[in-house]
N, C-alpha and C positions, 0 to 999 in steps of 0.2 A: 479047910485049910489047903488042901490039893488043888481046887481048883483056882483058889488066889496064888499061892506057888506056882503053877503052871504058867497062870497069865502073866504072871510079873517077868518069869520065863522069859513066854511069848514077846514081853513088850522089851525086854533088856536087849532081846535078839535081832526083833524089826530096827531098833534105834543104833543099834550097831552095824546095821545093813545097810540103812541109809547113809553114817557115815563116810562105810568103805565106797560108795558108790560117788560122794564129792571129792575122796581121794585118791580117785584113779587121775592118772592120765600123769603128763611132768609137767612141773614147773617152768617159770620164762627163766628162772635164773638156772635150771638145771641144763635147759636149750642152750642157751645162751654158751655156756659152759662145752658143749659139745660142738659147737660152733668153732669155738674157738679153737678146738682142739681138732679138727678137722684142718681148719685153717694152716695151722702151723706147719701139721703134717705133710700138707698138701706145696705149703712154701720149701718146706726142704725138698721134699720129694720132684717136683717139677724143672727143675734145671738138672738133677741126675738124670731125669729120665731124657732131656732134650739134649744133654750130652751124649747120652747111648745112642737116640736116634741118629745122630750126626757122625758119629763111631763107627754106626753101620752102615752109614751110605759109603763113608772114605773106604771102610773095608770092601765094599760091595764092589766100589769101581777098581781097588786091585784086587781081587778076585775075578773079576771081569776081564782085565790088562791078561791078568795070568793065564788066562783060559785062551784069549785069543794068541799069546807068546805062545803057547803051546803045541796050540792050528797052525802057527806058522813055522816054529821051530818044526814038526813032524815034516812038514812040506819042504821043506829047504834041504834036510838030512834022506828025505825017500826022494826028491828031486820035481816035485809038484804032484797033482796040481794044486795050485798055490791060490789061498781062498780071495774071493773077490774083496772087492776094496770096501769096506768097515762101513764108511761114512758119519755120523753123527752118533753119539751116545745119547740115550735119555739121562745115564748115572752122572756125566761132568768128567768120562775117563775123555783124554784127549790122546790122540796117536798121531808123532812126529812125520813116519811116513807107512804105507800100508803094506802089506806082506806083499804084495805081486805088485806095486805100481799100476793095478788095474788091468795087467793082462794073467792070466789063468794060466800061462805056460813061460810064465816069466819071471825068473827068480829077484829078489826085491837087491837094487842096485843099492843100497847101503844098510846101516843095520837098523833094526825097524827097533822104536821105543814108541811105549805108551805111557802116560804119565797122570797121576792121581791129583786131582785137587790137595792143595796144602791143608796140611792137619792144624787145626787150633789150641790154642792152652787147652779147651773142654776134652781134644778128642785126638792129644798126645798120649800114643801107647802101642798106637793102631799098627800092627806089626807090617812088615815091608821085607819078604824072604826070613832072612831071621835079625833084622834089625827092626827098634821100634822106630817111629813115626816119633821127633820131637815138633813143638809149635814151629810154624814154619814151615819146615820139610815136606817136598812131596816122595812120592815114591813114582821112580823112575825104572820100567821094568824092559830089559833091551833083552833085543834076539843079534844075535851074529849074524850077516847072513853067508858068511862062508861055512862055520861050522854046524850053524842052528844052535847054540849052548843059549840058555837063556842066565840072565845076570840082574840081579836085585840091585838098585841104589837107593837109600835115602839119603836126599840132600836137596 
């Protein structure tokens, strides 16, 4: 009797084995399912993030503005020398006129502004001194050049 109980055992436990072995893996509709749900995710997600990226560049080119208002305002208030002329950004920051006019011992004959590409609906907030950046506005970042003060505008 032990050994018929045993084998029947043995045979309840192969046929159980075999089972688990056809029910691994998932199904097309559980896939399916995660697909979708990737998808969605991925639709809200992708224009936030291509908002930020565009958030960071505006920031990046007044952060940029500011650094260079900065090299020039020091030079204008110690009396030079006054850093050479900019020329091109790779960021899209734009500068009205350059701190020295392009000579090293010549202080800049009106007042130097650098100016931010305009913010969008995505990438209004973007601060500008301590104002925000609305759609539209760019930020406009001026050196004096009598006193050197430097002065935020959005508009």
């Amino acid at each position: 009797m032990t050994s018929l109980n045993s084998r029947l055992q043995l045979a309840l436990l192969n046929r159980k084995k075999g089972r688990n072995a056809l029910e691994k893996g998932f199904t097309l509709v559980e896939l399916m399912i995660v697909i979708v749900i990737v998808g969605i995710l991925s639709a809200v997600a992708l224009p936030q993030f291509l908002g930020l990226s565009n958030k960071a560049r505006i920031g990046s080119q007044i952060g940029e503005g500011t650094g260079l208002a900065k090299e020039c305002s020091t030079a204008i208030i110690a009396g030079g020398p006054y850093p050479a002329n900019y020329g091109t950004f790779n960021s899209g920051l734009t500068v009205a006129q350059n701190c020295n006019g392009g000579d090293t011992a010549t202080a800049p004959a009106a007042n130097v502004t650098y100016v931010s590409t305009a913010a969008t609906a995505e990438t209004a907030g973007v601060t500008c001194g301590s104002a925000s950046l609305t759609n539209g506005q760019t930020c406009t970042i001026t050196v004096n050049n009598a006193t050197g003060a430097v002065s935020y505008t959005a508009g």
